[in-house]
VEXBAVEX-608714 format. One record per residue (C-alpha): residue number from 0; x, y, z. Coordinates in steps of 0.2 Angstrom, whole numbers, padded with zeros to 4 digits. Layout:
REM VEXBAVEX-608714
<NUM,<X,Y,Z>>
...
REM end
This chain:
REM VEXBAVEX-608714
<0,<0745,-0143,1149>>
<1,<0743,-0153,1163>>
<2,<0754,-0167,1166>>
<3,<0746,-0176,1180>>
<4,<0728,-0184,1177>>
<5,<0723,-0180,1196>>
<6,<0728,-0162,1196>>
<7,<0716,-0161,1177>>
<8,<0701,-0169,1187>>
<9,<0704,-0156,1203>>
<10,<0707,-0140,1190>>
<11,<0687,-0146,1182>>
<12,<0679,-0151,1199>>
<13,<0688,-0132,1206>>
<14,<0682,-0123,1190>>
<15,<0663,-0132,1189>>
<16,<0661,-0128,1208>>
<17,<0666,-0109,1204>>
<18,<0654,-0106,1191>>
<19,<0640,-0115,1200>>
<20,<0643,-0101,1215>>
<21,<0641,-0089,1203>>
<22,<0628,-0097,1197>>
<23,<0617,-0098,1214>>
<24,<0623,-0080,1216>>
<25,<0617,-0071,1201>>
<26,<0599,-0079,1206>>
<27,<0599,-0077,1223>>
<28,<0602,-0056,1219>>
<29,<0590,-0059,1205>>
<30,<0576,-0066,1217>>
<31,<0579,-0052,1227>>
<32,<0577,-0038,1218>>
<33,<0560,-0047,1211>>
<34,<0555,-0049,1230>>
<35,<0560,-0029,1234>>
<36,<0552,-0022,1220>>
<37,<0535,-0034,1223>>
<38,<0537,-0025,1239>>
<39,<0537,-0006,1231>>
<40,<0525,-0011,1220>>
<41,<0513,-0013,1236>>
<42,<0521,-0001,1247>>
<43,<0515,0014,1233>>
<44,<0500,0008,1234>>
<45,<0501,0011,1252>>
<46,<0498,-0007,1259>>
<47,<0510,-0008,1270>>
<48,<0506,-0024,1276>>
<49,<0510,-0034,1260>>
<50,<0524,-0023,1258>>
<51,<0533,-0027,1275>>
<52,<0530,-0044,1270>>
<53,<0539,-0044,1256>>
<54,<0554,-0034,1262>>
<55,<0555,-0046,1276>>
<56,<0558,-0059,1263>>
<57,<0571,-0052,1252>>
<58,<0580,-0050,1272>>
<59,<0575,-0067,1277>>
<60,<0577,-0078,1261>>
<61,<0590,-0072,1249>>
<62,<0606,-0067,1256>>
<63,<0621,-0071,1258>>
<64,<0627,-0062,1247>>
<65,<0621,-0048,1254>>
<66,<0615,-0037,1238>>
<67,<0608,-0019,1236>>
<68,<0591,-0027,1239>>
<69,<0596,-0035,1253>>
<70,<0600,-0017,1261>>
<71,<0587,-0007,1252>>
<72,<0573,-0019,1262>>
<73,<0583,-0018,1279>>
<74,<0579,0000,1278>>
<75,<0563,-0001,1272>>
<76,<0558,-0011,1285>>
<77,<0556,0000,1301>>
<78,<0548,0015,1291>>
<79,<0537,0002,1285>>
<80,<0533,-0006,1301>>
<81,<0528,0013,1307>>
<82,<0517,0018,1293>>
<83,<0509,-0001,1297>>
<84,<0504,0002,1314>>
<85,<0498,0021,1310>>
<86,<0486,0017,1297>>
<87,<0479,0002,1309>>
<88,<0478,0014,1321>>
<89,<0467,0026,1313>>
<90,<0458,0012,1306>>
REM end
C-alpha cells in the first residue's frame, strides 16, 4: 500500500495517537458522569455541601471535552450554592 517506509511509520504514529485521544476522551466523559452522579446521589439526599463538592469536580477536573456532565454541573452549581447557604442559615 504504502511505498515509502517513512510515510508507513507516520500513517502508525498518526493512527496510534488518534485512538489514544479517543481513548483519554471516553474516560475523561466516563469520570465525569461518575463524579455528577456521586453528586446527585448527595444532592437527593439534601447535602449540599458534598454535592457542590462534587459538581465542582466534574467543572474542575474532567473537561475538555466538554460533556453533558460537564454542563449538567455548571448549572447545578449556583442552585446548589443557594440551597447551601440557606440551610446554614437556618441551621
Amino acid at each position: 500500500m504504502f511505498k515509502n517506509k517513512w510515510v508507513k511509520i507516520l500513517v502508525t504514529v498518526v493512527v496510534v495517537a488518534l485512538i489514544m485521544f479517543v481513548m483519554v476522551a471516553i474516560d475523561v466523559v466516563s469520570r465525569a458522569k461518575s463524579a455528577y452522579l456521586k453528586g446527585e446521589k448527595f444532592y437527593a439526599e439534601e447535602n449540599y455541601k458534598d454535592a457542590l463538592m462534587w459538581y465542582e469536580t466534574v467543572v474542575d477536573l474532567f473537561q475538555p471535552p466538554k460533556s453533558k456532565w460537564v454542563k449538567k454541573a455548571e448549572s447545578k452549581i449556583p442552585e446548589c450554592k443557594q440551597l447551601l447557604e440557606k440551610s446554614l442559615a437556618t441551621d
